[in-house]
Phi, psi and omega in degrees: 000144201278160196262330211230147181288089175326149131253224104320266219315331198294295197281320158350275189325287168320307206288341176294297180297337179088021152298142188272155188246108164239142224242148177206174209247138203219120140243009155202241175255345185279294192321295176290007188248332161306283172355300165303290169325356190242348175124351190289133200258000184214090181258157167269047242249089191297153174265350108026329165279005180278324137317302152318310165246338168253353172089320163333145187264008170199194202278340215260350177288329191320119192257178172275272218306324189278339160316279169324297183322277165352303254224276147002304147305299186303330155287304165330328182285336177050062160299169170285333185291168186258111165240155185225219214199082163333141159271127184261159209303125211033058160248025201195042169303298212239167160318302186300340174290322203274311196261349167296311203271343170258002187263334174298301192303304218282317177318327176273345181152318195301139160274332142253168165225177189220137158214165197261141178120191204230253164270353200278275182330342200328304204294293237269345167287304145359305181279317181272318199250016155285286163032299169106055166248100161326138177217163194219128169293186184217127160226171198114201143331175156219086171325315180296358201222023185291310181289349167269005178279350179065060163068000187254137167290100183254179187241130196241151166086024176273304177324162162288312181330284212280309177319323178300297197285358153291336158281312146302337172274299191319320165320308179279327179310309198291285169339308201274359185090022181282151169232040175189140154239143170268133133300092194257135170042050140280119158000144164284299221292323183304320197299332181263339119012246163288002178281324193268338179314323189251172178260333186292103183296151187235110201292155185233161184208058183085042152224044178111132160338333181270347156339157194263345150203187178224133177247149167252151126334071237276015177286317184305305192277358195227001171097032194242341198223105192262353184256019157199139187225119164293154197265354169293333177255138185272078203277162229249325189221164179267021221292317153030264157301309182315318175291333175307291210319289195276007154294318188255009145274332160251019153287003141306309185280294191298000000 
């Protein structure tokens, strides 16, 4: 269990020292209360649970009230880690939607929030960390944005195009004051790039070994949603079965 309260500054410090950061996703109190306890200095409380935990076949159903409940249960654990919060999809339309609705999260518990995009986003980034809310950007893949990708997970930066434009959005995130991004399916050699360019640390998510840390699912890293596995993840454990196992030995025993 971590000894000391994470912060920004905390993870800043990690990224400075060249310590790997490692970050995982909590959507309630037993969860975030392991997580902690095992040492992860960066939880999540993802909309990433509209799958996982709700059954949604994506990100974009995810509401702010289930966003809160969730963000709530996980901030009941008062880990050492630094947790934060997704804003989930059009809960950050406008700056005003945006610092309302992260001032919600916060309310719920999040210490930070995350949202997804770049320059496209600037004001509403703007807006939350004038605020004082800390915030960590999302470039890449964008999930919230999976039906215009027409449902398919692309690798983002193999292009001039696209490389350009992760440096610029990474340009602005850094300008607006994020002091974190998740990389998703960023190329590695740019996700290594932009890890040396910035000031921000950059959690990486199937996009390469150079990232300054790496975040998961943690249903993806323990087994729990066994009827989809990205293919970037190894999982560590099967709980799954393990859960089969020990269901159907004591419907024996009854």
């Amino acid at each position: 269990m971590t000894s000391a309260k994470i912060t920004p500054d905390s993870l800043r410090a990690m990224k400075a020292r060249g310590e790997k950061i490692a970050a995982l996703t909590a959507y309630d109190y037993p969860m975030a209360k392991l997580l902690d306890e095992s040492g992860v200095p960066l939880l999540l409380v993802g909309d990433s649970l509209g799958m996982v935990v709700l059954g949604y076949p994506n990100t974009t159903l995810v509401t702010m009230a289930e966003m809160e409940h969730h963000t709530r249960a996980a901030a009941r654990a008062k880990p050492n880690a630094l947790l934060g919060a997704d804003l989930p999809f059009h809960a950050y339309d406008t700056p005003e939607t945006a610092l309302a609705n992260a001032q919600g999260l916060v309310a719920a518990g999040a210490e930070y929030v995350k949202a997804e995009g770049g320059r496209e986003v600037l004001p509403q980034v703007r807006a939350i960390v004038g605020a004082g809310i800390p915030f960590v950007g999302h470039l890449g893949m964008l999930p919230q944005h999976i039906l215009e990708e027409g449902g398919k997970y692309r690798i983002k930066g193999r292009d001039d195009a696209g490389h350009a434009k992760l440096l610029d959005d990474a340009a602005a995130l850094a300008e607006a004051g994020a002091f974190a991004v998740v990389l998703e399916l960023v190329t590695p050699p740019v996700a290594k790039e932009i890890t040396g360019r910035f000031p921000f640390a950059t959690i990486g998510i199937g996009s390469g070994p150079d990232c300054d840390g790496q975040i998961l699912v943690t249903h993806d890293l323990i087994g729990t949603f066994p009827w989809f596995t990205p293919k970037f993840v190894k999982p560590k454990f099967h709980a799954a079965e393990q859960i089969r196992v020990a269901v159907q030995a004591w419907r024996q025993e009854i």
